[in-house]
VEXDREN-2710 file (C-alpha; in Angstrom, 1 decimal):
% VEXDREN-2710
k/r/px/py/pz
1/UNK/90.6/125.1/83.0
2/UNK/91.2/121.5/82.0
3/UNK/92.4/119.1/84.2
4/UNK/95.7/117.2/83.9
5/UNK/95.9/113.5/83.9
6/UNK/98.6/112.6/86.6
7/UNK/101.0/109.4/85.7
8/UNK/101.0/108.3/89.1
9/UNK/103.4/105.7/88.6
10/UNK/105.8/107.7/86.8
11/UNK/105.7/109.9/90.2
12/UNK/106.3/106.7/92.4
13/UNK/108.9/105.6/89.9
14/UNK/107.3/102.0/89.8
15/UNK/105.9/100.3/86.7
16/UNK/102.1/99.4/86.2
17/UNK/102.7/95.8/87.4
18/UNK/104.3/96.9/90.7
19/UNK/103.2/94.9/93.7
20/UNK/101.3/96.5/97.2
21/UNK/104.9/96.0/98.5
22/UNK/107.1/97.6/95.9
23/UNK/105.4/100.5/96.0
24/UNK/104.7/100.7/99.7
25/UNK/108.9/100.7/99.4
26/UNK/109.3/103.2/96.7
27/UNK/106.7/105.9/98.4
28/UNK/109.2/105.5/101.7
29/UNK/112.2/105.6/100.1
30/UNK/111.1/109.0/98.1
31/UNK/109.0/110.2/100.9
32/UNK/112.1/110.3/103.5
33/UNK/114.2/112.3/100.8
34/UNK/111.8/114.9/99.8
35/UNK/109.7/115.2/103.1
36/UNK/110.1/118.7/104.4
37/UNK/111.7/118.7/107.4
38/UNK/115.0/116.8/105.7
39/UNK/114.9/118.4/101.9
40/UNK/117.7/120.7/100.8
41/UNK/115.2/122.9/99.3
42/UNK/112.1/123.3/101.4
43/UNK/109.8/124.6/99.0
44/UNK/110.7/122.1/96.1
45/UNK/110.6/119.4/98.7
46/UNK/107.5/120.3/100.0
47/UNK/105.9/120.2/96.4
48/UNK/107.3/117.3/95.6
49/UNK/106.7/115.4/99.0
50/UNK/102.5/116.5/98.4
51/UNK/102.6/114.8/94.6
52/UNK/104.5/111.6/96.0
53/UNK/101.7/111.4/99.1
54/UNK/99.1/111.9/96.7
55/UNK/99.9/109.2/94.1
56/UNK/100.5/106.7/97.2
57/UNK/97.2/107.3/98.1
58/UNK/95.8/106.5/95.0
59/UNK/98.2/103.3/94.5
60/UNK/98.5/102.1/97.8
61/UNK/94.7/101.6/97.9
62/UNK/93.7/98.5/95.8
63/UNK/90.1/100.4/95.0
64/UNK/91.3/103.7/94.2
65/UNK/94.4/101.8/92.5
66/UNK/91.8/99.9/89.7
67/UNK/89.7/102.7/89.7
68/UNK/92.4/104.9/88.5
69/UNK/93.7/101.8/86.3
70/UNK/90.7/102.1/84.6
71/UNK/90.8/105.5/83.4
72/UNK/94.3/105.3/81.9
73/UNK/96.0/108.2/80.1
74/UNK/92.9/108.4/78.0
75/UNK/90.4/108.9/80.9
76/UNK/88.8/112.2/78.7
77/UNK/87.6/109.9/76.4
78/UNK/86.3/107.2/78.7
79/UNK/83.8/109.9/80.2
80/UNK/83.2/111.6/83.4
81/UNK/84.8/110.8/86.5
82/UNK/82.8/108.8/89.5
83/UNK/83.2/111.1/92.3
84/UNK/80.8/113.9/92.4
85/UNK/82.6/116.7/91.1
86/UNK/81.9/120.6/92.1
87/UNK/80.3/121.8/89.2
88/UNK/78.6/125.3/87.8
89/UNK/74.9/124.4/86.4
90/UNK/74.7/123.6/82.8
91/UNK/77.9/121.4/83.3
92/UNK/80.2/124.5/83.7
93/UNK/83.4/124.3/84.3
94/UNK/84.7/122.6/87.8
95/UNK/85.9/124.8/90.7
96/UNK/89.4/125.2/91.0
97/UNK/91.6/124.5/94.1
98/UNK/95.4/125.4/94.8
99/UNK/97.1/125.2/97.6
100/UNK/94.7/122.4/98.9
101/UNK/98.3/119.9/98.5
102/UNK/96.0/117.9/96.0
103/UNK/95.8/118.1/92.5
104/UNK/92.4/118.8/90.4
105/UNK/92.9/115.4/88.8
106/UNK/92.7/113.9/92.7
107/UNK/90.5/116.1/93.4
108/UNK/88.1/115.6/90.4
109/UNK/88.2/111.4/90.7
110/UNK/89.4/110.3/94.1
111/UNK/88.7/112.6/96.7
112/UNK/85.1/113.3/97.9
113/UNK/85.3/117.1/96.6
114/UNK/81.6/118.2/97.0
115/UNK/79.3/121.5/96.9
116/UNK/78.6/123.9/94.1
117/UNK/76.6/126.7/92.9
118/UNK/73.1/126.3/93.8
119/UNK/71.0/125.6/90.1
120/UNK/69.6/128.3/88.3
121/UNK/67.2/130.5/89.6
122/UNK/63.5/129.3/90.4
123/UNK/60.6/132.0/89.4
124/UNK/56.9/132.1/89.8
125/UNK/54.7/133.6/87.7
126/UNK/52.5/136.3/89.3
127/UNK/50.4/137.6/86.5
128/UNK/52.8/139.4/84.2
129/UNK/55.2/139.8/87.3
130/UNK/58.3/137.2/88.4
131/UNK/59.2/137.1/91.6
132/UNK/62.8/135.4/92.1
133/UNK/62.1/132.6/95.4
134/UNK/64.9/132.8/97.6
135/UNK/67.6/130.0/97.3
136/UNK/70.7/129.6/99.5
137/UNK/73.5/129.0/98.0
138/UNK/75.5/125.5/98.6
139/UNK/78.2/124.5/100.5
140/UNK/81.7/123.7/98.7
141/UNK/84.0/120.8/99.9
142/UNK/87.4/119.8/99.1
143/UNK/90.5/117.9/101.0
144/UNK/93.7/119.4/102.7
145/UNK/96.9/117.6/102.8
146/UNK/97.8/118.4/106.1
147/UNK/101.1/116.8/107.3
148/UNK/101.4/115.4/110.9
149/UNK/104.4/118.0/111.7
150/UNK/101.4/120.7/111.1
151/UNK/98.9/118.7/113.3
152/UNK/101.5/118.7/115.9
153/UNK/102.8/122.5/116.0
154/UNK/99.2/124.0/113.4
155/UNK/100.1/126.2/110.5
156/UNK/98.8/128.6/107.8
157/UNK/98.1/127.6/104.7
158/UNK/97.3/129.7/101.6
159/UNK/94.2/128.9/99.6
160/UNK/92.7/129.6/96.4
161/UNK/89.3/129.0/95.4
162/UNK/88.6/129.9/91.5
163/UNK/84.8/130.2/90.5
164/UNK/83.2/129.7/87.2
165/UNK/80.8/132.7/86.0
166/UNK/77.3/132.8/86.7
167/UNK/74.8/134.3/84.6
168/UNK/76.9/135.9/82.2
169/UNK/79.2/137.0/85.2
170/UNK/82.9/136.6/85.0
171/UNK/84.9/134.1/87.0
172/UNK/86.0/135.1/90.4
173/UNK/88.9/134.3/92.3
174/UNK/89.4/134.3/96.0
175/UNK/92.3/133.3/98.6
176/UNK/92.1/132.5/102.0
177/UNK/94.8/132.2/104.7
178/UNK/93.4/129.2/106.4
179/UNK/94.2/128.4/109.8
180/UNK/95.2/125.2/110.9
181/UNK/94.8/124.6/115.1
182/UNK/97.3/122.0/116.0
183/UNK/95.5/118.7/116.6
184/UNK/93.3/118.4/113.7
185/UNK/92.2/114.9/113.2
186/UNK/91.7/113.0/109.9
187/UNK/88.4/113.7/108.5
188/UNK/87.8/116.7/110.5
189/UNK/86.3/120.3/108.5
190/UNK/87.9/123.7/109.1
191/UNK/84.6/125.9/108.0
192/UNK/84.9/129.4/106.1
193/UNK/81.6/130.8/106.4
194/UNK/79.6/132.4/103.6
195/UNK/82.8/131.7/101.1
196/UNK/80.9/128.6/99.3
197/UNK/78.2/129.1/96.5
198/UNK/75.6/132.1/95.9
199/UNK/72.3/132.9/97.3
200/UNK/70.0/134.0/95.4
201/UNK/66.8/135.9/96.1
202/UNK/68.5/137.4/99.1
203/UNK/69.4/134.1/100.6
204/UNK/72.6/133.6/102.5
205/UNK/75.8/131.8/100.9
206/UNK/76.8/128.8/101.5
207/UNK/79.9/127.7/103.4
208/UNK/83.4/126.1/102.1
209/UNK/84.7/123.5/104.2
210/UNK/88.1/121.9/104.2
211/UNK/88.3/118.3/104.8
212/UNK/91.6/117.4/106.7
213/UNK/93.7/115.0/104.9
214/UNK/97.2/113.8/106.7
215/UNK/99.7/112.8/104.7
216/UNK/101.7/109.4/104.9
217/UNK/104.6/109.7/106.7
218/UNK/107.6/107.8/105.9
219/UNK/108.1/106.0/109.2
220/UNK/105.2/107.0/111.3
221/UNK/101.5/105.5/111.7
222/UNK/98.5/107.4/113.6
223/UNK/96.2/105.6/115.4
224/UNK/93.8/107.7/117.6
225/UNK/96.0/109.9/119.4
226/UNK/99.3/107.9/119.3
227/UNK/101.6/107.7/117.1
228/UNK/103.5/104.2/115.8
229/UNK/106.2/103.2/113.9
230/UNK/108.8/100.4/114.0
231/UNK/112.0/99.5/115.5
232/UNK/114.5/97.7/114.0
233/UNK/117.4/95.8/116.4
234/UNK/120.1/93.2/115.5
235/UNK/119.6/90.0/116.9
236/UNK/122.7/90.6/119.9
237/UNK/120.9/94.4/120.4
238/UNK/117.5/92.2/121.4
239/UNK/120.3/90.1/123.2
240/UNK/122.4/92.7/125.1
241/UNK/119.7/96.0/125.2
242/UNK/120.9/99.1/123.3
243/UNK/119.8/102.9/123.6
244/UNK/118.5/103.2/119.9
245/UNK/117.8/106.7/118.5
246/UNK/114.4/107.1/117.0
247/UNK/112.3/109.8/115.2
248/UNK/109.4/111.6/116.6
249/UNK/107.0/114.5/114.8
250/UNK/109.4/117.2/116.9
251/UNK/112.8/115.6/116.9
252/UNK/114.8/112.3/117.4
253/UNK/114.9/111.0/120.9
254/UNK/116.9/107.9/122.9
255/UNK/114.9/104.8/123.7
256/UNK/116.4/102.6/125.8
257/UNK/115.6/98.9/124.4
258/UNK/116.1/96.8/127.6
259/UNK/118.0/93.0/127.7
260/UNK/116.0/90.6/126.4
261/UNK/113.7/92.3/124.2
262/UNK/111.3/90.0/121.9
263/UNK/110.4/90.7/118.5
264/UNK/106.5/92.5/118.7
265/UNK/107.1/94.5/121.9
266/UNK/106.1/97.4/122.0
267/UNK/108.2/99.9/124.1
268/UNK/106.2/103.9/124.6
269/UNK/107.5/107.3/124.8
270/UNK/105.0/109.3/127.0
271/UNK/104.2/112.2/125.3
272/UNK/105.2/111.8/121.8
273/UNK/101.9/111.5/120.0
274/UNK/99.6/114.2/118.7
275/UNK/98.1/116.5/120.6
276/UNK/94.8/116.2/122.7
277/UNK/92.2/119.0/123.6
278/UNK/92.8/119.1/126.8
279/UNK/96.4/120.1/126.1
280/UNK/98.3/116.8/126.9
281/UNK/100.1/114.7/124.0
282/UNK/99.4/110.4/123.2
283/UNK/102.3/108.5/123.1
284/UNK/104.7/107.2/120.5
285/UNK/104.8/103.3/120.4
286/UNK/107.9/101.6/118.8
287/UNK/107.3/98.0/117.7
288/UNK/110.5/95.8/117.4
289/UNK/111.7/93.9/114.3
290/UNK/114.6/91.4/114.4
291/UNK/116.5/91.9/111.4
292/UNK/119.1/89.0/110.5
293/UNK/121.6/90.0/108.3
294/UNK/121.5/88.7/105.1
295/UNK/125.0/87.6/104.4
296/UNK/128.3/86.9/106.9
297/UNK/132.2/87.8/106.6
298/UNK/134.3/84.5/107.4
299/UNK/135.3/86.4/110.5
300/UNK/131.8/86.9/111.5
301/UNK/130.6/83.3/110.6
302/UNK/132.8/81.8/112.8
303/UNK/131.8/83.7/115.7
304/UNK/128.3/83.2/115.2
305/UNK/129.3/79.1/115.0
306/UNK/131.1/79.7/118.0
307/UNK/127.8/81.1/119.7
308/UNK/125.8/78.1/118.6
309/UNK/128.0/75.7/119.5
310/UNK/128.5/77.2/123.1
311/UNK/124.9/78.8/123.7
312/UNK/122.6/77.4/126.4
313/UNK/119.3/79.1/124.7
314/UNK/117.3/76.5/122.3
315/UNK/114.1/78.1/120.7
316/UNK/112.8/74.7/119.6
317/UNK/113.2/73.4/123.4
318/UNK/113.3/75.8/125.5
319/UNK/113.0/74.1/128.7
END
């Protein structure tokens, strides 16, 4: 089946000249509306939420971004993608993923989809006789979005794997309901053996193996098994302390920002990260911003004079 060119811009709603930054904001901004866990419609949301994560990870990394600049709409004409694409012998058509969260477009030029039927069958002549040399058949890999709610709590996942014809055979379509354990990590394989390509000559088949992807949150970072994000205070919260709500992967929780908190600190949540194999959780780290707000009633201007008239705290001289 041919594959669809994906405006990945158009999905970002950004233009071609956006900067790192504006579309950084745009794949937050669309991300927190359509992310599953707060869409109206779950299974729209969820759709949607996969193609905004997937053109942010093309054009929020500056390779993949000129890479996929370079194509352009007309990338049929400009050849072949670079990846190595899963392909039949005799440049048959690709396999066929669904369900994977990624479409074939991705999956054909930016991810490192892999494997294929093994090439056409060796013989050896033995007299007037051929004897067929056994072959095994290769392995098949392609990525799985995998969101960070599902690495915390696992899931199912449905999975569809369409096959080209061999040797005058038909195409052949399988699905799998793949099991994800909670606390896959990024990069790791979740193996379905014997489901990649054919043997031949009574060798075995090879495997398919799914390459876990996680999908960009909207407010939440990974780093080994903790989980970050940041934590925005007014200037008299940083001042005075606050008890600030805050989102984790299972639900908002209270975090008490003590007096005299600096912008950088770091304040944890025991607990709160992703889960271990031993059965215990990382923690959730919430780095504090000062935000200053960008414009002042009269009212509020001259209480804020009144503070820097009267205040004993001088940045500039502290002492």
């Amino acid at each position: 089946m041919p594959v669809t060119f994906q405006d990945y811009y158009q999905t970002l709603g950004v233009t071609r000249t956006a900067t790192a930054e504006d579309i950084k904001q745009a794949f937050r901004q669309l991300a927190r509306v359509h992310h599953p866990d707060v869409a109206k419609n779950k299974i729209t949301g969820e759709a949607k939420f996969k193609e905004i994560n997937e053109a942010y990870e093309v054009l929020g990394d500056p390779e993949k971004r000129k890479r996929y600049d370079e194509l352009g709409p007309n990338w049929q004409e400009n050849g072949p993608g670079p990846s190595d694409r899963a392909t039949a012998p005799g440049g048959g058509p690709d396999f066929e993923f669904t369900g994977t969260g990624f479409s074939d477009f991705f999956e054909s030029f930016f991810s490192g989809r892999q494997g294929g039927f093994a090439s056409s069958r060796g013989f050896a002549n033995r007299g007037r006789g051929e004897t067929e040399f056994p072959q095994p058949g290769r392995d098949i890999e392609a990525d799985l979005l995998v969101t960070l709610e599902e690495v915390l709590r696992g899931s199912q996942r449905k999975v569809t794997l369409r096959r080209p014809g061999m040797d005058g055979a038909a195409e052949r379509t399988n699905t799998y309901q793949v099991r994800i354990p909670p606390g896959m990590r990024e990069g790791q394989r979740i193996r379905l053996a014997g489901q990649g390509g054919p043997g031949h000559g009574g060798a075995s088949a090879g495997d398919l193996y799914l390459r876990v992807r996680y999908a960009r949150h909207p407010d939440l970072r990974v780093q080994g098994d903790d989980i970050h994000c940041d934590l925005d205070l007014a200037p008299w919260e940083a001042v005075l302390g606050v008890k600030a709500k805050i989102s984790t992967l299972a639900n908002a929780t209270i975090l008490r920002v003590p007096p005299g908190t600096t912008a950088g600190t770091q304040l944890r949540v025991r607990g709160q990260g992703l889960p271990r194999e031993d059965g215990t959780r990382g923690d959730l780290y919430a780095t504090v911003r000062l935000q200053v707000p960008p414009a002042v009633t009269g009212e509020e201007r001259v209480l804020w004079e009144k503070l820097a008239a009267t205040a004993t705290f001088h940045p500039r001289n502290p002492s």
